[in-house]
N, CA, C and O atoms as a Tripos MOL2 file, in Angstrom:
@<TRIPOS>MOLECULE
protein
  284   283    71     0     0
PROTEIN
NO_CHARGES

@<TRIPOS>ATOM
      1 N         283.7600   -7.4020  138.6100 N.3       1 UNK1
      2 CA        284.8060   -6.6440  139.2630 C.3       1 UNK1
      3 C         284.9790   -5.3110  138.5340 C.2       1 UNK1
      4 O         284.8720   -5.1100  137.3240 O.2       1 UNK1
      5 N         285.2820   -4.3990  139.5500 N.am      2 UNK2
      6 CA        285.2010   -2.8830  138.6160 C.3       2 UNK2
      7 C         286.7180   -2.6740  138.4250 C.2       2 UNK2
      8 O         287.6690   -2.9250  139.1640 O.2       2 UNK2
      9 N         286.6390   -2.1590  137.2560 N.am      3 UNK3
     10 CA        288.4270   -1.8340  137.2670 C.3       3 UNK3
     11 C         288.8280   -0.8120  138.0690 C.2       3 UNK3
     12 O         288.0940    0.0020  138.6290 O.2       3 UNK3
     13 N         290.2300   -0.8880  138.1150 N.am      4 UNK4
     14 CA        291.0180   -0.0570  138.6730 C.3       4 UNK4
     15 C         291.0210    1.0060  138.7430 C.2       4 UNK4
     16 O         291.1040    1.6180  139.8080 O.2       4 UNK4
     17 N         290.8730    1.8590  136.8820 N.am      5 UNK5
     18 CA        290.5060    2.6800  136.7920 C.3       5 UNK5
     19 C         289.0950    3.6080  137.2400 C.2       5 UNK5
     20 O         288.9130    4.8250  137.2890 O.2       5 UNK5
     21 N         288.2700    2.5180  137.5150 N.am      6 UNK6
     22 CA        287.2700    3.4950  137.5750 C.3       6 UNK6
     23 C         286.6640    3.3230  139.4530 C.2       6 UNK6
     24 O         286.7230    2.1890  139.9280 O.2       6 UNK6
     25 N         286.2070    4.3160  140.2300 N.am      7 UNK7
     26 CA        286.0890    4.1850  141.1270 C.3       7 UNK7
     27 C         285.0180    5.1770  141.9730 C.2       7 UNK7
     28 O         285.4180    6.3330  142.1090 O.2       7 UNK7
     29 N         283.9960    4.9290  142.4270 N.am      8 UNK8
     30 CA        283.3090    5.8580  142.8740 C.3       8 UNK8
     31 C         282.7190    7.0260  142.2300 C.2       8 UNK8
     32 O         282.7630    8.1820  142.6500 O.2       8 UNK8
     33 N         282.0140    6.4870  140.8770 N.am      9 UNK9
     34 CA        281.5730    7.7140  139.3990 C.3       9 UNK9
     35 C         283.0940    8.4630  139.2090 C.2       9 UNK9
     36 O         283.0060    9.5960  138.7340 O.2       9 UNK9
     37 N         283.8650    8.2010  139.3770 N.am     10 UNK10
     38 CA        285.3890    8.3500  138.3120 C.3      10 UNK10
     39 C         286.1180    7.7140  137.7830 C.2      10 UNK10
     40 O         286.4090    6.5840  138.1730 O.2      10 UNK10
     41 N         286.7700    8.4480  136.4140 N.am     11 UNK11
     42 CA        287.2970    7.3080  135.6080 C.3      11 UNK11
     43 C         288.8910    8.4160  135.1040 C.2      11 UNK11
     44 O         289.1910    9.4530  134.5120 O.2      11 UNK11
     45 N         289.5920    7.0610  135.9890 N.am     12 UNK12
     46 CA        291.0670    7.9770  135.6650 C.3      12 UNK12
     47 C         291.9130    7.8100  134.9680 C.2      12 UNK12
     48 O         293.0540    8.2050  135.2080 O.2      12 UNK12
     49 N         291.5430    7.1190  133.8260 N.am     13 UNK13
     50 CA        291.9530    6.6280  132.4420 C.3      13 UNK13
     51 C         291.9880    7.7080  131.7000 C.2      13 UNK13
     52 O         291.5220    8.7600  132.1370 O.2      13 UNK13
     53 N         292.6240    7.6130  130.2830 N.am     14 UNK14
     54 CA        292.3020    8.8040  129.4200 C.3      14 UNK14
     55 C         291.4880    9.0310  128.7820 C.2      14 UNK14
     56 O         291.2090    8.0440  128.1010 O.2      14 UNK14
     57 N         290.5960   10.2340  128.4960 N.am     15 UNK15
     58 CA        289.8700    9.9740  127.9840 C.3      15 UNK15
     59 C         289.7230   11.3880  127.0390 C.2      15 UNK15
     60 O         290.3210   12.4100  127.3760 O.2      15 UNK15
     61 N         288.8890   11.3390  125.8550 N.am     16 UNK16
     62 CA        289.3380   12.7880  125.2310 C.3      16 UNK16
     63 C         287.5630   13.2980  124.7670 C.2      16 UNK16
     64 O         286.6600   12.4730  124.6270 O.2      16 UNK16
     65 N         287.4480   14.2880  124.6520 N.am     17 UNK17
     66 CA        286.1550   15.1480  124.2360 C.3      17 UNK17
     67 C         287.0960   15.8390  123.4300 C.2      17 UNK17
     68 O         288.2040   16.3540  123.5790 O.2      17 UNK17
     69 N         285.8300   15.5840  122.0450 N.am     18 UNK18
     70 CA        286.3280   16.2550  120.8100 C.3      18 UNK18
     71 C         284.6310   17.0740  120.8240 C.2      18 UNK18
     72 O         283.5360   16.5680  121.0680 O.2      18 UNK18
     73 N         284.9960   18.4910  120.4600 N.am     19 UNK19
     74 CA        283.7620   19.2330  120.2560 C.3      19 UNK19
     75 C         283.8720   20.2250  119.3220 C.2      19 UNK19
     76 O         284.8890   20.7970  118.9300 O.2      19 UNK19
     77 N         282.7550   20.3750  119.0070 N.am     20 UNK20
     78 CA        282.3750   21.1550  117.7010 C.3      20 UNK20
     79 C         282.8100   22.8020  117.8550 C.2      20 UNK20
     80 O         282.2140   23.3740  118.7680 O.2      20 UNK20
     81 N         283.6030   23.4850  117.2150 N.am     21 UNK21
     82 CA        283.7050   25.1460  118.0690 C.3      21 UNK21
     83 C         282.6430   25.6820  117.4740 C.2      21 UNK21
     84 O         282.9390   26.6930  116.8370 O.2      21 UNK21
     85 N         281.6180   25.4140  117.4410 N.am     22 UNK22
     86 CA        280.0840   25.9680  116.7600 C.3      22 UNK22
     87 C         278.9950   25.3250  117.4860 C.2      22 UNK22
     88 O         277.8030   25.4880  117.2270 O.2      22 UNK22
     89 N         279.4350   24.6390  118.3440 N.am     23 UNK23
     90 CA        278.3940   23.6130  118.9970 C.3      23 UNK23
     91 C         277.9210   23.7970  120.5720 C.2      23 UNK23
     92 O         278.7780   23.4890  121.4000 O.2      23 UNK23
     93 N         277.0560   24.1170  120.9140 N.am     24 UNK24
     94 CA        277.1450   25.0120  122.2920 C.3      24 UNK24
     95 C         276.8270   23.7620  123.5180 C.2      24 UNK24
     96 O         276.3820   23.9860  124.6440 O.2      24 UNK24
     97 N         277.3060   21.9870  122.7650 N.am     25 UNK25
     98 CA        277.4570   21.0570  123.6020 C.3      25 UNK25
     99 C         279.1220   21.0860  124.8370 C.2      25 UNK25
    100 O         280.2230   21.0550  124.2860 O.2      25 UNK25
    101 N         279.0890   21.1100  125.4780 N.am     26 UNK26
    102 CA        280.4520   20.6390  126.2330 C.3      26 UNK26
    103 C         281.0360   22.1660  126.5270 C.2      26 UNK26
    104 O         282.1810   22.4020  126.1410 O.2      26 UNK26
    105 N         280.2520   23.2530  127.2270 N.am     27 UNK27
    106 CA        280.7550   24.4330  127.3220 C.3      27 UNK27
    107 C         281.5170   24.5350  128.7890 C.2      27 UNK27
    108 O         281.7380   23.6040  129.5650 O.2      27 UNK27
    109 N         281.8670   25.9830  128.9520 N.am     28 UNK28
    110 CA        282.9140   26.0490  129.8180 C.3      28 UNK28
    111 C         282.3920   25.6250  131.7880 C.2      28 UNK28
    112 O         282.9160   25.3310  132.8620 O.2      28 UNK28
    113 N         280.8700   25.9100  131.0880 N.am     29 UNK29
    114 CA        280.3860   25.4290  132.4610 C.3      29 UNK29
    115 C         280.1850   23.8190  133.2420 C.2      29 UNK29
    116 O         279.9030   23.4690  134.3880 O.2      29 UNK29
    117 N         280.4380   23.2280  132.1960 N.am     30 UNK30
    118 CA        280.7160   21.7610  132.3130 C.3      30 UNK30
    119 C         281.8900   20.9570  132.6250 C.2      30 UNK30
    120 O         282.2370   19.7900  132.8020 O.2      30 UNK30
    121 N         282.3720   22.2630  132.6040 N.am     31 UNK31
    122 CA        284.3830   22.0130  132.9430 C.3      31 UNK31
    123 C         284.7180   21.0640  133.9550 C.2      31 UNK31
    124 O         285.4740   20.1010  133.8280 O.2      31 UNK31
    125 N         283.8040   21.5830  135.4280 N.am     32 UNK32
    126 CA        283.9900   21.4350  136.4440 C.3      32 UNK32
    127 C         283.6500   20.1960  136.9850 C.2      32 UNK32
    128 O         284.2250   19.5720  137.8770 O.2      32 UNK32
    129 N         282.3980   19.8350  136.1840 N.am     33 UNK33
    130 CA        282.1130   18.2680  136.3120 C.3      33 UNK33
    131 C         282.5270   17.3770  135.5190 C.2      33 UNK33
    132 O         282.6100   16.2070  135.8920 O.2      33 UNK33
    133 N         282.9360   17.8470  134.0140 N.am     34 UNK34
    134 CA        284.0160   16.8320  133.1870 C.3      34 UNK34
    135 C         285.0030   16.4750  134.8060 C.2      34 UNK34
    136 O         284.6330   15.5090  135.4730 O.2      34 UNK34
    137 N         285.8040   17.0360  135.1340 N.am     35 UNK35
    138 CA        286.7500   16.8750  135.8220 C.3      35 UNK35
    139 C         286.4960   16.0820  136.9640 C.2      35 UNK35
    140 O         287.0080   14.9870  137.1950 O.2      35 UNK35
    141 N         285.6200   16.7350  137.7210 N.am     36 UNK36
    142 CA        285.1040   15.6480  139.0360 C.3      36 UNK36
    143 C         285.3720   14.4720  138.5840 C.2      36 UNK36
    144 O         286.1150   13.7180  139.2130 O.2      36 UNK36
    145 N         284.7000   14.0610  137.1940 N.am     37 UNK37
    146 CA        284.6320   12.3570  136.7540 C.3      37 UNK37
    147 C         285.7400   11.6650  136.1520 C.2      37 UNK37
    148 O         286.0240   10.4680  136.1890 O.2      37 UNK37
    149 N         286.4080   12.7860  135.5040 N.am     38 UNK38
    150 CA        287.3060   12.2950  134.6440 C.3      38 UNK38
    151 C         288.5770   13.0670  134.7610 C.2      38 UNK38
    152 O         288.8020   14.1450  134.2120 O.2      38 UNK38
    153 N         289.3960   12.3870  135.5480 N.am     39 UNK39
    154 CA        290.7700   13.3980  135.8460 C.3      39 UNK39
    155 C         291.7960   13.5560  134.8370 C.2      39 UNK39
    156 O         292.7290   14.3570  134.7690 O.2      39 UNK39
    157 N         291.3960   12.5510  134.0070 N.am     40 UNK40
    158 CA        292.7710   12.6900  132.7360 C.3      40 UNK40
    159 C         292.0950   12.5210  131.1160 C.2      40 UNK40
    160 O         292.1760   11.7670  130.1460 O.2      40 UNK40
    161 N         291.2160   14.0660  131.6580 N.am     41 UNK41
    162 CA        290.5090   14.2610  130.1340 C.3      41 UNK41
    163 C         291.5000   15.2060  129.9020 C.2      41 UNK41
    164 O         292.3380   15.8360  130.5480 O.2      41 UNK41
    165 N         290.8990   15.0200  128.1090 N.am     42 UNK42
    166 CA        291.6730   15.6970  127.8260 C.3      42 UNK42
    167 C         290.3640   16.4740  126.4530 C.2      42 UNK42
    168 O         289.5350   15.7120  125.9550 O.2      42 UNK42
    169 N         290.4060   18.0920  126.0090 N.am     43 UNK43
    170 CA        289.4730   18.3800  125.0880 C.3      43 UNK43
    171 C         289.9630   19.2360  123.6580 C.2      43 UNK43
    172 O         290.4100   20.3820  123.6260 O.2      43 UNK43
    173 N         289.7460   18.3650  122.5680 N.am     44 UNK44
    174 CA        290.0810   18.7140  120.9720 C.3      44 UNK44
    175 C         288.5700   19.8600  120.6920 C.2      44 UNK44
    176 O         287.4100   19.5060  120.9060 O.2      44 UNK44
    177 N         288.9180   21.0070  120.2650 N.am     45 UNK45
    178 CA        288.0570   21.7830  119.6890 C.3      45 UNK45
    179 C         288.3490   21.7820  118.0880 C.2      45 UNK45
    180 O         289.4830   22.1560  117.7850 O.2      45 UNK45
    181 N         287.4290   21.3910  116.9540 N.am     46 UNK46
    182 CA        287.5430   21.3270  115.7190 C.3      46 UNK46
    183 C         286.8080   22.8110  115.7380 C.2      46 UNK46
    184 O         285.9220   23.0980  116.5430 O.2      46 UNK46
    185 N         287.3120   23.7020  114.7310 N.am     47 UNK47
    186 CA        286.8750   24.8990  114.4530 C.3      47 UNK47
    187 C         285.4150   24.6520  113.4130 C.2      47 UNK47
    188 O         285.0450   23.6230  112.8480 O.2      47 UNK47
    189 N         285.0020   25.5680  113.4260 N.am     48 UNK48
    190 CA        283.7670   25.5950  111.6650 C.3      48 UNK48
    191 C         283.5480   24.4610  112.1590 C.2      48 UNK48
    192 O         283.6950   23.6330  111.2600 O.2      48 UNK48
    193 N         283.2610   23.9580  113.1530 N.am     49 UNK49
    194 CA        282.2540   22.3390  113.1050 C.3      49 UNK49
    195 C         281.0540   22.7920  113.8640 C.2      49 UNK49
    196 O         281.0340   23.8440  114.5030 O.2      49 UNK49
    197 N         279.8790   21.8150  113.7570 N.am     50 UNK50
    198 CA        278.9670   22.1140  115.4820 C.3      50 UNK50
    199 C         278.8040   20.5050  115.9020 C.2      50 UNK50
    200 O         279.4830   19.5010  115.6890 O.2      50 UNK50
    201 N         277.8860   20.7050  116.4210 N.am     51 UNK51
    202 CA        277.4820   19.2710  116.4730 C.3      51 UNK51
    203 C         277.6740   17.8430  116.3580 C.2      51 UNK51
    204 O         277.6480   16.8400  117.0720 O.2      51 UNK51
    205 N         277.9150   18.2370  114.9370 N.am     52 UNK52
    206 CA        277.5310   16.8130  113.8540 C.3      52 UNK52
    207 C         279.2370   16.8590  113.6260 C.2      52 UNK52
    208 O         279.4890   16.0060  112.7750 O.2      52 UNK52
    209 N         280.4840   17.5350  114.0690 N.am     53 UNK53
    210 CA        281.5410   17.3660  113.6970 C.3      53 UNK53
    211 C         282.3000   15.8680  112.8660 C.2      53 UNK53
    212 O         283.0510   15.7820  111.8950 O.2      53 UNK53
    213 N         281.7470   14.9350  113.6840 N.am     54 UNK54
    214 CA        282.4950   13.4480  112.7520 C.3      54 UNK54
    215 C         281.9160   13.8570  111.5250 C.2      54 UNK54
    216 O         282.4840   13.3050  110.5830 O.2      54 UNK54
    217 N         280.9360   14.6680  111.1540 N.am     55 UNK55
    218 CA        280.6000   14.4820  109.3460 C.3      55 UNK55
    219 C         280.8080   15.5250  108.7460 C.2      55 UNK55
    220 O         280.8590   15.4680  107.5170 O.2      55 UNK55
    221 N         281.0030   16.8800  109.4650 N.am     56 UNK56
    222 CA        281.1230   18.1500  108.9660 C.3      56 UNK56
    223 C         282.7110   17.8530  108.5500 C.2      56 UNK56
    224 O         282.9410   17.8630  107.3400 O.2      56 UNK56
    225 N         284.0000   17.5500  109.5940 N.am     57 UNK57
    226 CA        284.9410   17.1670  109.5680 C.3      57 UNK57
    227 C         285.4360   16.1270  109.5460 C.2      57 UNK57
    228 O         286.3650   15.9350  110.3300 O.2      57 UNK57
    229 N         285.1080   15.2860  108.8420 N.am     58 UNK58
    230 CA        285.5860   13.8830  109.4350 C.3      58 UNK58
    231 C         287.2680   13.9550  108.9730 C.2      58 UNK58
    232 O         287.7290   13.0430  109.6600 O.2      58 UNK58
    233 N         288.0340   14.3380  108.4570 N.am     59 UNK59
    234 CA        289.0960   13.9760  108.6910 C.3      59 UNK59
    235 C         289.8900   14.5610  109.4500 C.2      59 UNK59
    236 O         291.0670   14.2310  109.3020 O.2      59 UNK59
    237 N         289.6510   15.3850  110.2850 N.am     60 UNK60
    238 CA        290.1140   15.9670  111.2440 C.3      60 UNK60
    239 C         289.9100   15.1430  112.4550 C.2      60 UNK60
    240 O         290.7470   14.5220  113.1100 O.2      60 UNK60
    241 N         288.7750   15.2460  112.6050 N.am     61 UNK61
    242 CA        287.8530   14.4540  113.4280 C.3      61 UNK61
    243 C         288.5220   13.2450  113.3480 C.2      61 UNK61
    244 O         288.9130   13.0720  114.5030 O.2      61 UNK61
    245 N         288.9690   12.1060  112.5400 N.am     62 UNK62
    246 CA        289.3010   10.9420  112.5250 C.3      62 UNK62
    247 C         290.7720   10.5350  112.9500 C.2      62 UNK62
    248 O         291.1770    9.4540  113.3770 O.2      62 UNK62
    249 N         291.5260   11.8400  112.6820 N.am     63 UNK63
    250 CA        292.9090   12.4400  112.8200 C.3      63 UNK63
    251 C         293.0860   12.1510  114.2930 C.2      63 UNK63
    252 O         293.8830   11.3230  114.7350 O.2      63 UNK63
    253 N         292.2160   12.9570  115.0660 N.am     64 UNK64
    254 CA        292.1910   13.2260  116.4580 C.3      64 UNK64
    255 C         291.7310   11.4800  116.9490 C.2      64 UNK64
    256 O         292.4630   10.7850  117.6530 O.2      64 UNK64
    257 N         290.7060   11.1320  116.5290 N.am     65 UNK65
    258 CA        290.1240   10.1420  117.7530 C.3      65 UNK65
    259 C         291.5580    8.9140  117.2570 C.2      65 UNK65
    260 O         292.1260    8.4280  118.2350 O.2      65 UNK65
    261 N         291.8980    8.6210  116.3660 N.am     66 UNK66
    262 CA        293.0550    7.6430  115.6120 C.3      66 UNK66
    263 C         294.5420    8.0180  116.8260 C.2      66 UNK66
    264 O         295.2560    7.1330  117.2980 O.2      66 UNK66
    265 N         294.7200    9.6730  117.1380 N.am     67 UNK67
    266 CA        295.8630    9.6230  117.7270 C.3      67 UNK67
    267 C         295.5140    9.3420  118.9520 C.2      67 UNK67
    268 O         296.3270    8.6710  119.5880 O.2      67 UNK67
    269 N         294.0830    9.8030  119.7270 N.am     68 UNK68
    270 CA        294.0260    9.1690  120.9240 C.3      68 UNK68
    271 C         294.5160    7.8200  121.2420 C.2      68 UNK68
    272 O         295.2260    7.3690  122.1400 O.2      68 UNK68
    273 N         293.8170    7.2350  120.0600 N.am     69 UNK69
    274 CA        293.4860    5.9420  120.2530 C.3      69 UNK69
    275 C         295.2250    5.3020  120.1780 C.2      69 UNK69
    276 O         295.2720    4.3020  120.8960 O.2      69 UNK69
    277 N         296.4990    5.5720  119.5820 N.am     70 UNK70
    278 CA        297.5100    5.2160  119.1880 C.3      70 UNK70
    279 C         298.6900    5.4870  120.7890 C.2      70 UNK70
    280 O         299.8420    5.1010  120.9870 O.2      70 UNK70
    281 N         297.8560    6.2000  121.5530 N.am     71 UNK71
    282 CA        298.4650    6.6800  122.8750 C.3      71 UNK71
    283 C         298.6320    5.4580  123.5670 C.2      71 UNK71
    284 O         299.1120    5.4510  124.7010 O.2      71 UNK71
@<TRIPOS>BOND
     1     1     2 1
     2     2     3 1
     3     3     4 2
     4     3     5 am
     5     5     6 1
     6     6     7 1
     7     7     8 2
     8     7     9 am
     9     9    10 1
    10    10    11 1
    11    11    12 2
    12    11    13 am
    13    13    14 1
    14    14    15 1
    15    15    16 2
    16    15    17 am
    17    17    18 1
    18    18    19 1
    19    19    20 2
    20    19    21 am
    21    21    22 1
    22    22    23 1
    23    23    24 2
    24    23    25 am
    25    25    26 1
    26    26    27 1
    27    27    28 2
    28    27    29 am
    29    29    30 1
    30    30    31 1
    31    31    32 2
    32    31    33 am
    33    33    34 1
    34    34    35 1
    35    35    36 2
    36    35    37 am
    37    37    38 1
    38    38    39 1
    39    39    40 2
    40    39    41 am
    41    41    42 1
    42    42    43 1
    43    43    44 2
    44    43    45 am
    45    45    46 1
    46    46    47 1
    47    47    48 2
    48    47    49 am
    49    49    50 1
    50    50    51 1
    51    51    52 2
    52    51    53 am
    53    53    54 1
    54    54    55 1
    55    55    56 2
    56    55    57 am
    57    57    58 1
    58    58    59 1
    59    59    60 2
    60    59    61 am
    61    61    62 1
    62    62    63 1
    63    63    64 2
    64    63    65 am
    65    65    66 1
    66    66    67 1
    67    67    68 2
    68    67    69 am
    69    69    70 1
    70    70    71 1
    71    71    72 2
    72    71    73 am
    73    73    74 1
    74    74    75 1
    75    75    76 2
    76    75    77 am
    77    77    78 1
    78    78    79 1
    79    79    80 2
    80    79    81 am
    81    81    82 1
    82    82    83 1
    83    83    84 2
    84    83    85 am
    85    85    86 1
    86    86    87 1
    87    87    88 2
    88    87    89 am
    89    89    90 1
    90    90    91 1
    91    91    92 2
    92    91    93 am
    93    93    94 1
    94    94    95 1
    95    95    96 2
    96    95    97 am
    97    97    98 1
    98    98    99 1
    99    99   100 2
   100    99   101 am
   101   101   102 1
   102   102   103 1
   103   103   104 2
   104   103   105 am
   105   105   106 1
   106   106   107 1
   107   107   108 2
   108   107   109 am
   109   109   110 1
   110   110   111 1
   111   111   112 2
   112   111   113 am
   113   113   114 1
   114   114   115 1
   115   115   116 2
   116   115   117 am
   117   117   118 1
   118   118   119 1
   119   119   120 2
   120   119   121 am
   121   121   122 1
   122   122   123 1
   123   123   124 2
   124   123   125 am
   125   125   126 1
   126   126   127 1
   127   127   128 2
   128   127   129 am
   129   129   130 1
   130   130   131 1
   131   131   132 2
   132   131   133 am
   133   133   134 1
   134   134   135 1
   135   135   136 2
   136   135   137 am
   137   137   138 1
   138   138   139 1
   139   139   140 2
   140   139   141 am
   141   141   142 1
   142   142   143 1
   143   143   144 2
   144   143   145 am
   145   145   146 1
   146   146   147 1
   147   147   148 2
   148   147   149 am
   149   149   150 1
   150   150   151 1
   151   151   152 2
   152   151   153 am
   153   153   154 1
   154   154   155 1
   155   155   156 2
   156   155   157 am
   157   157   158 1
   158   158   159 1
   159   159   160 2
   160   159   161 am
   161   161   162 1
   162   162   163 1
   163   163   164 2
   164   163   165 am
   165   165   166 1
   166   166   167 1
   167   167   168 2
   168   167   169 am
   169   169   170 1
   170   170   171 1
   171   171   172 2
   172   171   173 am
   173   173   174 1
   174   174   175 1
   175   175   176 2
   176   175   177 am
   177   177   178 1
   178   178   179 1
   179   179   180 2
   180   179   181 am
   181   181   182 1
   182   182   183 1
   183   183   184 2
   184   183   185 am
   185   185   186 1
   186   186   187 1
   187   187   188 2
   188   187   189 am
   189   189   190 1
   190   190   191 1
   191   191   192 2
   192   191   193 am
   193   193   194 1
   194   194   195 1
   195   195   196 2
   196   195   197 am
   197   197   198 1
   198   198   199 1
   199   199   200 2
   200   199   201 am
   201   201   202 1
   202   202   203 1
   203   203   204 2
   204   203   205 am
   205   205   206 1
   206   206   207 1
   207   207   208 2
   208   207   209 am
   209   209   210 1
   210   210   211 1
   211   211   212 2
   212   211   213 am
   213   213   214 1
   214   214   215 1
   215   215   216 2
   216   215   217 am
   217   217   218 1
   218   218   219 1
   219   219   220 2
   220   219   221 am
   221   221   222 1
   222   222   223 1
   223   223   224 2
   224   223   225 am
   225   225   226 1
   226   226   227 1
   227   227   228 2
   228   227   229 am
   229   229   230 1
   230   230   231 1
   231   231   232 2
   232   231   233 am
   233   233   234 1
   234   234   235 1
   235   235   236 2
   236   235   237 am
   237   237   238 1
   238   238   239 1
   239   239   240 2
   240   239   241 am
   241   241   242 1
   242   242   243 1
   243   243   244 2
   244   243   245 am
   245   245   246 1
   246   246   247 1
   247   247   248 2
   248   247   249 am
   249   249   250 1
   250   250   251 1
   251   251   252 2
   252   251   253 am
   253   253   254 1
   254   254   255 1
   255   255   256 2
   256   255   257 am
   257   257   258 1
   258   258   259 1
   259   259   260 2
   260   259   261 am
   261   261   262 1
   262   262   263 1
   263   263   264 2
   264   263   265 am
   265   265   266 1
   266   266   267 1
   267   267   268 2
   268   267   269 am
   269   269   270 1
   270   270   271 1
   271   271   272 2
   272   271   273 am
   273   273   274 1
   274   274   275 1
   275   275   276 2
   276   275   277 am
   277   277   278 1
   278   278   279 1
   279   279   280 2
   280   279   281 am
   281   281   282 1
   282   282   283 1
   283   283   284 2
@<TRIPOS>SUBSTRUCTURE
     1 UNK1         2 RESIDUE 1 A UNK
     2 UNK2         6 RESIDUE 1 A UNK
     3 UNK3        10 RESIDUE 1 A UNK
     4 UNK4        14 RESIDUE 1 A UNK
     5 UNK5        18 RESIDUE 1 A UNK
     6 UNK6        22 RESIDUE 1 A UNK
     7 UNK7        26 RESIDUE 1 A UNK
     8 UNK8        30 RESIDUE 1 A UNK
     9 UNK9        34 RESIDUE 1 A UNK
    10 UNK10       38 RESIDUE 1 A UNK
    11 UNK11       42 RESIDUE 1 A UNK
    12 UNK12       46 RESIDUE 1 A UNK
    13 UNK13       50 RESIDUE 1 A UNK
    14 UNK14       54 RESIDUE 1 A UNK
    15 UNK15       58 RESIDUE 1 A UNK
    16 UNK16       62 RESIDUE 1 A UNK
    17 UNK17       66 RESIDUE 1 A UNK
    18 UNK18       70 RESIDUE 1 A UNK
    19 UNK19       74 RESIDUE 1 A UNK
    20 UNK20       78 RESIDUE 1 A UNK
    21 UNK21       82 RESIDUE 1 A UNK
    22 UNK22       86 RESIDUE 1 A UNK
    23 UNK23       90 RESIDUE 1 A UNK
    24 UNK24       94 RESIDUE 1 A UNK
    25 UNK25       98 RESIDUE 1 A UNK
    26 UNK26      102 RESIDUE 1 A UNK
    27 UNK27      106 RESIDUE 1 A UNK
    28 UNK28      110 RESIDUE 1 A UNK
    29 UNK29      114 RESIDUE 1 A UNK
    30 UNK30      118 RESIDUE 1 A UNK
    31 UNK31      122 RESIDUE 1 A UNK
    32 UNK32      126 RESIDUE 1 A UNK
    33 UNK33      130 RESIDUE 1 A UNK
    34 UNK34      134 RESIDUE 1 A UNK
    35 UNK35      138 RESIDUE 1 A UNK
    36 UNK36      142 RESIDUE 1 A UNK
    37 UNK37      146 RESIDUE 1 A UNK
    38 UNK38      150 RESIDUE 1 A UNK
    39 UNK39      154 RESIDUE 1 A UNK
    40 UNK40      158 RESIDUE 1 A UNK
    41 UNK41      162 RESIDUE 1 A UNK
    42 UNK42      166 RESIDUE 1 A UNK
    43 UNK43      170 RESIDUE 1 A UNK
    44 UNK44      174 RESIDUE 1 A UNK
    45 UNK45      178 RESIDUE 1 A UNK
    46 UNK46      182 RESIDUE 1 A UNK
    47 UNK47      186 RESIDUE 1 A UNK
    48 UNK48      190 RESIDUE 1 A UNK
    49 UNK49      194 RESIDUE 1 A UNK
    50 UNK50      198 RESIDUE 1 A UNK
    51 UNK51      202 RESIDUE 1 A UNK
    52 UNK52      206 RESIDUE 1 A UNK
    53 UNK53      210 RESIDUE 1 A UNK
    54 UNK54      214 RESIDUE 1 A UNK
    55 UNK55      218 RESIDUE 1 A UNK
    56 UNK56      222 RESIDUE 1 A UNK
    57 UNK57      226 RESIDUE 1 A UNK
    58 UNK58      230 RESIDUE 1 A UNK
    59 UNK59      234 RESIDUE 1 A UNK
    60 UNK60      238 RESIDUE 1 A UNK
    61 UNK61      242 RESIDUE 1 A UNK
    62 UNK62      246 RESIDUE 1 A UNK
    63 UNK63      250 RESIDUE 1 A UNK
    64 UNK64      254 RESIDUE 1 A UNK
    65 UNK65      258 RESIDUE 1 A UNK
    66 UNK66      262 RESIDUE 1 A UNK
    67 UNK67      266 RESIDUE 1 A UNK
    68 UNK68      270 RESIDUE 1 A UNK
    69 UNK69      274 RESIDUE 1 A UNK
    70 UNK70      278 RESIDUE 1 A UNK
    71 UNK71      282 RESIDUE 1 A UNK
């Protein structure tokens, strides 16, 4: 059984993108289809990170995914 939340390639749960502000993954042109899929995203930019942010930053990084997760 598929949940509730999710329905027809969307998922209307919360969900969060944390990205690197050095990282040229998850740019502004992707906006449009984050959204199609996911109506209650939400996106954390860590500064001086790229990529690899959980290790460049991890306590920032851990900060963020911990408060998602506490929602």
């Amino acid at each position: 059984q598929i949940s509730a939340a999710v329905s027809k390639g969307q998922y209307e749960g919360p969900v969060l993108f944390i990205k690197g502000g050095n990282s040229n993954y998850l740019t502004e042109k992707h906006q449009q289809e984050v959204n199609s899929r996911f109506s209650n995203a939400s996106v954390k930019i860590i500064e001086d990170a790229g990529h690899w942010l959980h290790a460049e930053k991890p306590r920032i990084f851990n900060r963020l995914v911990l408060e998602f997760l506490a929602q």
